[in-house]
Biopython code that builds the backbone (N, CA, C, O; Angstrom):
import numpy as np
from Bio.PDB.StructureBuilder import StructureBuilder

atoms = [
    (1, "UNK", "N", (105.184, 96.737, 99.818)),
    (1, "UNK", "CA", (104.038, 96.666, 98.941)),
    (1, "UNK", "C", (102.891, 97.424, 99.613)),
    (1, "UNK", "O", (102.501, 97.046, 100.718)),
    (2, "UNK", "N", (102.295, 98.537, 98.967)),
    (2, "UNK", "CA", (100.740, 99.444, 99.683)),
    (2, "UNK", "C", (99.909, 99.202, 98.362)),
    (2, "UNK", "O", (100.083, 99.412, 97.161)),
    (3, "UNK", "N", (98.778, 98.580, 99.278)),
    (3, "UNK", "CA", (97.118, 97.726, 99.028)),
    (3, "UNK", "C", (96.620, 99.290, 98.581)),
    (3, "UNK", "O", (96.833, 100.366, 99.140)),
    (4, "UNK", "N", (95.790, 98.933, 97.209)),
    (4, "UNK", "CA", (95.555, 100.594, 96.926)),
    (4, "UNK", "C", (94.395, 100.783, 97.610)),
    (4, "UNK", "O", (94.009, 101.935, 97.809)),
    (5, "UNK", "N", (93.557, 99.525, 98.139)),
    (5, "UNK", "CA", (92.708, 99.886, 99.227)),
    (5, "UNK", "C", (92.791, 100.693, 100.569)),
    (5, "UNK", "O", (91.941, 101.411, 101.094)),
    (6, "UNK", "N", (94.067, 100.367, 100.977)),
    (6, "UNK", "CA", (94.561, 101.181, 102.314)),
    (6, "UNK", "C", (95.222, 102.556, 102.052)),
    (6, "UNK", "O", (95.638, 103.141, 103.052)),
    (7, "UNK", "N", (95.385, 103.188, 100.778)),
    (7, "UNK", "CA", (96.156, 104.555, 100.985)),
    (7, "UNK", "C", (95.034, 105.302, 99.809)),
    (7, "UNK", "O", (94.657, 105.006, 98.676)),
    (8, "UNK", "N", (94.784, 106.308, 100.682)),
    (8, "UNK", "CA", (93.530, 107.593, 99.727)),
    (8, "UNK", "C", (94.413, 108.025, 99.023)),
    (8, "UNK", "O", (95.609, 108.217, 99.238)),
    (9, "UNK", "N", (93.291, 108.297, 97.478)),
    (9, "UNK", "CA", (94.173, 109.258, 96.192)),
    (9, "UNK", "C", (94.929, 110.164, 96.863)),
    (9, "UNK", "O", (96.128, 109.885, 96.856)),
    (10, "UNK", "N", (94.566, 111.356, 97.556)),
    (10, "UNK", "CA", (95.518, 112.028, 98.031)),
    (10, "UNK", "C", (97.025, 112.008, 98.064)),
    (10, "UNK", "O", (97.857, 112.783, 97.591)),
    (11, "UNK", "N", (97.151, 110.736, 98.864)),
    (11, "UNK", "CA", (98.400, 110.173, 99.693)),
    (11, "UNK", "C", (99.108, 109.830, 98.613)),
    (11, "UNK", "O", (100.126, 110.490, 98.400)),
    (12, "UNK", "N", (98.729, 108.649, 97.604)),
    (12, "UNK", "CA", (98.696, 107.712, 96.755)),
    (12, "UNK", "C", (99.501, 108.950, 95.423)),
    (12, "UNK", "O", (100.462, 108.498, 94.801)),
    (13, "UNK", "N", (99.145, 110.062, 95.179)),
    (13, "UNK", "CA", (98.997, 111.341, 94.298)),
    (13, "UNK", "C", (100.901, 111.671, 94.916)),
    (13, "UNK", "O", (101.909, 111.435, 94.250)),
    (14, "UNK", "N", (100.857, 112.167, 96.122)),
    (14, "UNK", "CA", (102.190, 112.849, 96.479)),
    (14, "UNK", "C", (102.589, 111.762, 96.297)),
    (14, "UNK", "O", (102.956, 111.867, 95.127)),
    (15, "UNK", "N", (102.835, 110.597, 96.631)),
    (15, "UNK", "CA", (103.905, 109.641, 96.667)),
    (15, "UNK", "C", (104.730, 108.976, 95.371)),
    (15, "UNK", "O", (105.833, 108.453, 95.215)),
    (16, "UNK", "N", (103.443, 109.326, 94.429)),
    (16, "UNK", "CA", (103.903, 109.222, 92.980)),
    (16, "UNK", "C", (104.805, 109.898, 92.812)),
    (16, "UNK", "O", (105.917, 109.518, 92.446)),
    (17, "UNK", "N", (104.291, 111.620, 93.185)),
    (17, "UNK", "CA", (105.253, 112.333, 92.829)),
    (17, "UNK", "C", (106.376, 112.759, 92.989)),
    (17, "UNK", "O", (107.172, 113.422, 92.323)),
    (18, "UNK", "N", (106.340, 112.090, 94.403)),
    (18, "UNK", "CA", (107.830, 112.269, 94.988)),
    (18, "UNK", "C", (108.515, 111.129, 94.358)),
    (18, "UNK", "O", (109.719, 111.036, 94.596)),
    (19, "UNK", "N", (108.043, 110.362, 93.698)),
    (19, "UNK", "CA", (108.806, 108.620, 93.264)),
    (19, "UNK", "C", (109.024, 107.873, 94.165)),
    (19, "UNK", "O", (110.037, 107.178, 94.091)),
    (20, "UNK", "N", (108.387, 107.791, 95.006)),
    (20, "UNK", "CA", (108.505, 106.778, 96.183)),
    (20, "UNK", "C", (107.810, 105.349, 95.649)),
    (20, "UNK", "O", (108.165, 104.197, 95.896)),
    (21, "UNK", "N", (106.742, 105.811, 94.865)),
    (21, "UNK", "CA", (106.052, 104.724, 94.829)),
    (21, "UNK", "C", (106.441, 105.287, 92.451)),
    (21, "UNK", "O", (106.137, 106.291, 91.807)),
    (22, "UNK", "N", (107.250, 103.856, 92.018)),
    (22, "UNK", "CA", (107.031, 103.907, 90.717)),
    (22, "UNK", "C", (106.622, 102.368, 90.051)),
    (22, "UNK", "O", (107.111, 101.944, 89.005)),
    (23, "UNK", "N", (105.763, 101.739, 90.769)),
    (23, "UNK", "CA", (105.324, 100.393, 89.964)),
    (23, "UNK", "C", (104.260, 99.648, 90.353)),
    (23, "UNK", "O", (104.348, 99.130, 91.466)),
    (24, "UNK", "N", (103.128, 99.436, 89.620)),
    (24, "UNK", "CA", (101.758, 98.838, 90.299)),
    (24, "UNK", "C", (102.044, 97.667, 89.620)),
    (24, "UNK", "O", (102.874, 97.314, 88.783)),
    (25, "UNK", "N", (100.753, 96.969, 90.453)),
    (25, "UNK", "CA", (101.036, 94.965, 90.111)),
    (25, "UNK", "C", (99.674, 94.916, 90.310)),
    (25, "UNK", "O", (98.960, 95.835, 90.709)),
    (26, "UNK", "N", (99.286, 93.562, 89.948)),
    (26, "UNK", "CA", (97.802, 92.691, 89.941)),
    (26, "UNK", "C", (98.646, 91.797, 91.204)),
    (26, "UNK", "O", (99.725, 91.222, 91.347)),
    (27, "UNK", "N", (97.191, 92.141, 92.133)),
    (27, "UNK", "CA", (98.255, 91.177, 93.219)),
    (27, "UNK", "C", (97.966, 89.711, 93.024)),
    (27, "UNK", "O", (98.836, 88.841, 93.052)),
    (28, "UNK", "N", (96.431, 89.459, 92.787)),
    (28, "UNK", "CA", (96.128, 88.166, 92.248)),
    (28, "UNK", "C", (96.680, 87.433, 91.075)),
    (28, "UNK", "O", (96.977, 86.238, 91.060)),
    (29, "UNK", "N", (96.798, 88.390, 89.968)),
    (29, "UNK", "CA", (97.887, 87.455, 89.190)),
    (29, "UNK", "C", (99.427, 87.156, 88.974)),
    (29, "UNK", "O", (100.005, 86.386, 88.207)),
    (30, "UNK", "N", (99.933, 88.149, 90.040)),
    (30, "UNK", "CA", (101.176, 88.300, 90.304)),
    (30, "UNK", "C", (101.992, 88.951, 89.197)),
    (30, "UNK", "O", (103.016, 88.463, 88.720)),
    (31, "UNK", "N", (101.365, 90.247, 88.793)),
    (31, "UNK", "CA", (101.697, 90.635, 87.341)),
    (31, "UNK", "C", (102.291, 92.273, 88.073)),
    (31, "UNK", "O", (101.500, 92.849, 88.820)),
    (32, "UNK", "N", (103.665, 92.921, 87.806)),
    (32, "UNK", "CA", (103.946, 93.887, 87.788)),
    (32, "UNK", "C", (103.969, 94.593, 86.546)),
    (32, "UNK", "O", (103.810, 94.035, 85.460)),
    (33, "UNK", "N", (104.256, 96.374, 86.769)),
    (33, "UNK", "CA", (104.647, 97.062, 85.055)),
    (33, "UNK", "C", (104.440, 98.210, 85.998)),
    (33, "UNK", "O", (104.175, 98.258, 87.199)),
    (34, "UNK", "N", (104.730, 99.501, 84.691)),
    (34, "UNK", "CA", (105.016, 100.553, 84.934)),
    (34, "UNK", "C", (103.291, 101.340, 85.355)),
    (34, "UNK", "O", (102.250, 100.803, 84.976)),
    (35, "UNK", "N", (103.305, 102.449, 86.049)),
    (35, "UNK", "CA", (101.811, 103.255, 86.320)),
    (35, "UNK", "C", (101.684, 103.820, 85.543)),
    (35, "UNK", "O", (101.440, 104.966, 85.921)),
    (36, "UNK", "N", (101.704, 103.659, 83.565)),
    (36, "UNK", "CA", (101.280, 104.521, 82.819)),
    (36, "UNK", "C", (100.547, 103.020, 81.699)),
    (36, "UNK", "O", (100.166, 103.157, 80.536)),
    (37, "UNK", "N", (100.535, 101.672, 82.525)),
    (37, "UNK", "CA", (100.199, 100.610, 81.359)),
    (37, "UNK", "C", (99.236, 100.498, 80.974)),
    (37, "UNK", "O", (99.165, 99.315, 81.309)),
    (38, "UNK", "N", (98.263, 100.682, 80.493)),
    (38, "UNK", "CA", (97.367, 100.316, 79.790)),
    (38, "UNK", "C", (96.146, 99.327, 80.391)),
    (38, "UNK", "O", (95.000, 99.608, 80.744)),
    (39, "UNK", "N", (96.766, 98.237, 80.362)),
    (39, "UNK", "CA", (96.198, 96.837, 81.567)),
    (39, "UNK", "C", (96.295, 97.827, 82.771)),
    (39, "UNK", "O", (95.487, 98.689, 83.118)),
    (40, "UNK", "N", (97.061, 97.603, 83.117)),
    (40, "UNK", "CA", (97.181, 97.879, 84.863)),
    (40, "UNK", "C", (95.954, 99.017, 84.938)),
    (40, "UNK", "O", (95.217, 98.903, 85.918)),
    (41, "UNK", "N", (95.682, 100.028, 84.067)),
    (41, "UNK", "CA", (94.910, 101.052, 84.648)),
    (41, "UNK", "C", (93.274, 100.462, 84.833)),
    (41, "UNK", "O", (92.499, 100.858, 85.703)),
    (42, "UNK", "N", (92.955, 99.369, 83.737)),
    (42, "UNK", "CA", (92.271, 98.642, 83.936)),
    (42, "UNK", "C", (91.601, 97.435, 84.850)),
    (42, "UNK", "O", (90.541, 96.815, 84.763)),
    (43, "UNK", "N", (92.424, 97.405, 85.524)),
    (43, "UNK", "CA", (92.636, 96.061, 86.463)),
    (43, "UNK", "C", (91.638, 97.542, 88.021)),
    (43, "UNK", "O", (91.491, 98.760, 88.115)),
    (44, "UNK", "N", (91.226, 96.136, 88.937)),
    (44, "UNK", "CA", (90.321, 96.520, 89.873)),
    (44, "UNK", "C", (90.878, 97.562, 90.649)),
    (44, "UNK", "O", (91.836, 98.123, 90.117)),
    (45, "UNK", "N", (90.545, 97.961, 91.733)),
    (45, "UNK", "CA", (91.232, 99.037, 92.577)),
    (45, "UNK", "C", (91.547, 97.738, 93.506)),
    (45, "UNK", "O", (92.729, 97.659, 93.842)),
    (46, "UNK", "N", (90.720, 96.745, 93.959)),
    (46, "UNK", "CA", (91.139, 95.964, 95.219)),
    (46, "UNK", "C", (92.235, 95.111, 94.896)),
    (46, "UNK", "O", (92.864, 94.560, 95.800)),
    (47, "UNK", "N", (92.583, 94.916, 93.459)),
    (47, "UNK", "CA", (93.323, 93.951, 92.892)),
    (47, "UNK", "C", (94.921, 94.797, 92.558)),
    (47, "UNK", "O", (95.720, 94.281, 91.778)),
    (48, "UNK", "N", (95.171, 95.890, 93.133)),
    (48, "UNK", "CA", (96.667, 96.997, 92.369)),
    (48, "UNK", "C", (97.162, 97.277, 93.546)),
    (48, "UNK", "O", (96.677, 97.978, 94.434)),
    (49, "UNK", "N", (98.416, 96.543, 93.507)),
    (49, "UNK", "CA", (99.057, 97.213, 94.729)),
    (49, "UNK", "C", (100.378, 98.225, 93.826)),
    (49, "UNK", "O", (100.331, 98.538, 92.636)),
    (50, "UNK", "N", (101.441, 98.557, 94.782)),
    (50, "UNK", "CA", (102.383, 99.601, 94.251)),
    (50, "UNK", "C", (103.662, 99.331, 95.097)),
    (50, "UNK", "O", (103.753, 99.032, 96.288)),
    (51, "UNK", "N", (104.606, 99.516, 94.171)),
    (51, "UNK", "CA", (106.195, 99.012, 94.896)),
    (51, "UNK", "C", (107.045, 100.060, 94.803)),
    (51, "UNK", "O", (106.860, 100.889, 93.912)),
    (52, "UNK", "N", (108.135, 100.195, 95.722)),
    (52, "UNK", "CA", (108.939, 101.381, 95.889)),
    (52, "UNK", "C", (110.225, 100.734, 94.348)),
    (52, "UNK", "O", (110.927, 101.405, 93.591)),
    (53, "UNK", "N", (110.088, 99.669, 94.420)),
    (53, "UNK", "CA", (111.293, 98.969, 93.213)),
    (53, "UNK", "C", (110.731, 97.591, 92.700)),
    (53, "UNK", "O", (109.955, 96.729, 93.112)),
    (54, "UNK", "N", (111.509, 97.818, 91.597)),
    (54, "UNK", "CA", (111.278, 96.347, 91.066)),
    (54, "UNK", "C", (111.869, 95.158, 91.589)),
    (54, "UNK", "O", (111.484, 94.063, 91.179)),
    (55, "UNK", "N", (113.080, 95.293, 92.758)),
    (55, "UNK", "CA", (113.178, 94.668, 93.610)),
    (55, "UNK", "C", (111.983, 93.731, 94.607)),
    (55, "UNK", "O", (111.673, 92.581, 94.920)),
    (56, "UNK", "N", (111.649, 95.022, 94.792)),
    (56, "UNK", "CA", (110.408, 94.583, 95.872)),
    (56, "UNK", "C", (109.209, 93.541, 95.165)),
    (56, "UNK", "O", (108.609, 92.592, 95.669)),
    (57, "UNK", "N", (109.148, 94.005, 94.095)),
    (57, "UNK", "CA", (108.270, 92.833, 93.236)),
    (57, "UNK", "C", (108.577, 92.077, 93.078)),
    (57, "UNK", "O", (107.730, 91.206, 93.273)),
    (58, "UNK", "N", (109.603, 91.677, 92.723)),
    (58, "UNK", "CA", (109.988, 90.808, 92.210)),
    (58, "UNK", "C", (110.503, 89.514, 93.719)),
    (58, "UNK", "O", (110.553, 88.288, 93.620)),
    (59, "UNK", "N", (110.729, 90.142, 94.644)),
    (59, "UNK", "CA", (110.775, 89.279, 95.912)),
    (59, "UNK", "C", (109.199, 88.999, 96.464)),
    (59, "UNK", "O", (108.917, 87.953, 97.049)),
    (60, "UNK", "N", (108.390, 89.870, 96.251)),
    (60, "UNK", "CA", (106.978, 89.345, 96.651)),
    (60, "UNK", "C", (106.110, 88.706, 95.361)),
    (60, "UNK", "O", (104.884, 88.760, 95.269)),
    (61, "UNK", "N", (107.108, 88.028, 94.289)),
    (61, "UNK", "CA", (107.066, 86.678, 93.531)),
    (61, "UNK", "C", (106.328, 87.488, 92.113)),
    (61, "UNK", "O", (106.038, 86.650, 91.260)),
    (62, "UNK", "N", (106.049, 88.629, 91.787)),
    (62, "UNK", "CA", (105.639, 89.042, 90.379)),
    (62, "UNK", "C", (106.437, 88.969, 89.386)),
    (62, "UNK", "O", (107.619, 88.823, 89.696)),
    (63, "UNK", "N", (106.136, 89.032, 88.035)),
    (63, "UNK", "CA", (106.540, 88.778, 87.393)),
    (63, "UNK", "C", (106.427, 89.828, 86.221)),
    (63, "UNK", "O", (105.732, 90.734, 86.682)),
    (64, "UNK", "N", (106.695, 90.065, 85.230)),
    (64, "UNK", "CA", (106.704, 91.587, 84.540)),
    (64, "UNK", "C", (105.151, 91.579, 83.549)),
    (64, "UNK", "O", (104.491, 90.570, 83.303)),
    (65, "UNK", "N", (104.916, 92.631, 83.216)),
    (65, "UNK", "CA", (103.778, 92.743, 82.638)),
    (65, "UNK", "C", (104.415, 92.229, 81.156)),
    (65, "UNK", "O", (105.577, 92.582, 80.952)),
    (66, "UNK", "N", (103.754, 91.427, 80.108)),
    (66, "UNK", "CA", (103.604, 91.524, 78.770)),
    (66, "UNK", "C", (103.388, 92.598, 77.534)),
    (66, "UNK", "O", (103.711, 92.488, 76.351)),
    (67, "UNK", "N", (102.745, 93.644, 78.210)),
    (67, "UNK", "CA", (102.476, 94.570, 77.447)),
    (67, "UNK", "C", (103.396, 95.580, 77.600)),
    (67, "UNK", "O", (104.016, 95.899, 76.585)),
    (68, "UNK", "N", (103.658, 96.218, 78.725)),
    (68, "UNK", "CA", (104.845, 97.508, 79.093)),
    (68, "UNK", "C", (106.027, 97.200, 79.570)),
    (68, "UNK", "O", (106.846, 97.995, 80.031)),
    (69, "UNK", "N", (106.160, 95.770, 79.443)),
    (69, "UNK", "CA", (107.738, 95.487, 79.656)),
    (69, "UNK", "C", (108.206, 94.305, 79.135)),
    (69, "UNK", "O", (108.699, 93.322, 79.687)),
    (70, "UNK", "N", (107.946, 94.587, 77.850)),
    (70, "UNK", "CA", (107.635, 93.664, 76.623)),
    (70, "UNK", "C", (109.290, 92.828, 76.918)),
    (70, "UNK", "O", (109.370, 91.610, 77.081)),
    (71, "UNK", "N", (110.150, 93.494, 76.932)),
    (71, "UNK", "CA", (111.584, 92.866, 77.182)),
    (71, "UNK", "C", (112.067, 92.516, 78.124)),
    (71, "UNK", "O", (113.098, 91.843, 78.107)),
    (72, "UNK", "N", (111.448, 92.879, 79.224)),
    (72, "UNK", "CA", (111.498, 92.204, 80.800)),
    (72, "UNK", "C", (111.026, 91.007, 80.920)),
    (72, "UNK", "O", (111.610, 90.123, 81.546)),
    (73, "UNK", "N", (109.537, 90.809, 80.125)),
    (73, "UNK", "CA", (108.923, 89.562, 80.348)),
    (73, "UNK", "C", (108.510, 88.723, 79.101)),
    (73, "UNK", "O", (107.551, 88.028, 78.767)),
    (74, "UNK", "N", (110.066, 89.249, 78.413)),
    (74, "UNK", "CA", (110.414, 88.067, 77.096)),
    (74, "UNK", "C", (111.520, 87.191, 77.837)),
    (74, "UNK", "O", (111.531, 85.971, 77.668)),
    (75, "UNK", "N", (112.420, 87.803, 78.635)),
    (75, "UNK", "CA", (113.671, 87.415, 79.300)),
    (75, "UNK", "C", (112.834, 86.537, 80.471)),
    (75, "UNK", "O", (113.308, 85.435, 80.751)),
    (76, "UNK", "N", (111.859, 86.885, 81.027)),
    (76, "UNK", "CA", (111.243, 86.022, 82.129)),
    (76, "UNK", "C", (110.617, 85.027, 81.930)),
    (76, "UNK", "O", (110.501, 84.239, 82.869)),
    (77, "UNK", "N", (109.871, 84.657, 80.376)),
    (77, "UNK", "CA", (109.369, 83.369, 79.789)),
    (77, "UNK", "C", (110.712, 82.794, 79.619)),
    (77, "UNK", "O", (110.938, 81.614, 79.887)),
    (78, "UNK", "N", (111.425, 83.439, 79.268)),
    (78, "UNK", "CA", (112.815, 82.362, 78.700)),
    (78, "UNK", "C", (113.428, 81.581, 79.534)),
    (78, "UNK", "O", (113.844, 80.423, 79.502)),
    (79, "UNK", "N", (113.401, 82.587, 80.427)),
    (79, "UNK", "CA", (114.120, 81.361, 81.748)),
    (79, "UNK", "C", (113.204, 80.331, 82.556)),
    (79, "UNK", "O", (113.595, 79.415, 83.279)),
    (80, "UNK", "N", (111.684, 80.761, 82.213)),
    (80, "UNK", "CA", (111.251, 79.953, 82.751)),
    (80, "UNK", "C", (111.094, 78.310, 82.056)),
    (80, "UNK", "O", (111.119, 77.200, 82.588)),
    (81, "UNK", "N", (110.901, 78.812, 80.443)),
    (81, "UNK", "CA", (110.874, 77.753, 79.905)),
    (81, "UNK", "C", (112.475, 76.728, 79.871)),
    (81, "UNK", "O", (112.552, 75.504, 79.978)),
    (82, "UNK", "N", (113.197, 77.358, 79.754)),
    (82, "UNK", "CA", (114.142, 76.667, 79.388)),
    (82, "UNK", "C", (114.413, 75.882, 80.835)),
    (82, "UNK", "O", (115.318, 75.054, 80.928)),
]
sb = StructureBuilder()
sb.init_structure("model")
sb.init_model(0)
sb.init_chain("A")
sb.init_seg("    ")
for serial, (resi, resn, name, xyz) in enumerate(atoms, 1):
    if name == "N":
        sb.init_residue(resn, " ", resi, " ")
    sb.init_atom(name, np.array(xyz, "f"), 0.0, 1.0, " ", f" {name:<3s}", serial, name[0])
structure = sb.get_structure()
């Protein structure tokens, strides 16, 4: 997980592009999704971190965004409720 506080646009820019880095999160609400969502672009700079996989999120306890992974985190209410 890289704190978007600790890595300059620069860095932050190639790493996209190489796909190293394809998934930002709200670290406070424990909310992942894709770097083109809508929310997420909105959300603070101190509050967005970025994951090499959805693995990795999903072990540092996030959970899918509502809006850009509308079917990820229909399947993730379900199991939670049930």
């Amino acid at each position: 997980m890289i704190y978007h506080t600790e890595i300059n646009n620069s860095e932050l820019h190639g790493k996209i592009r190489r796909r190293e880095i394809r998934w930002a999160g709200n670290r406070k609400l424990k909310i992942y999704g894709t770097l083109n969502c809508a929310s997420g672009k909105r959300m603070k700079r101190e509050n967005r971190v970025f994951f090499h996989s959805l693995d990795q999120a999903k072990l540092n306890g996030f959970r899918p965004c509502g809006h850009c992974m509308r079917t990820e985190y229909l399947n993730w209410k379900n199991r939670i409720v049930q």
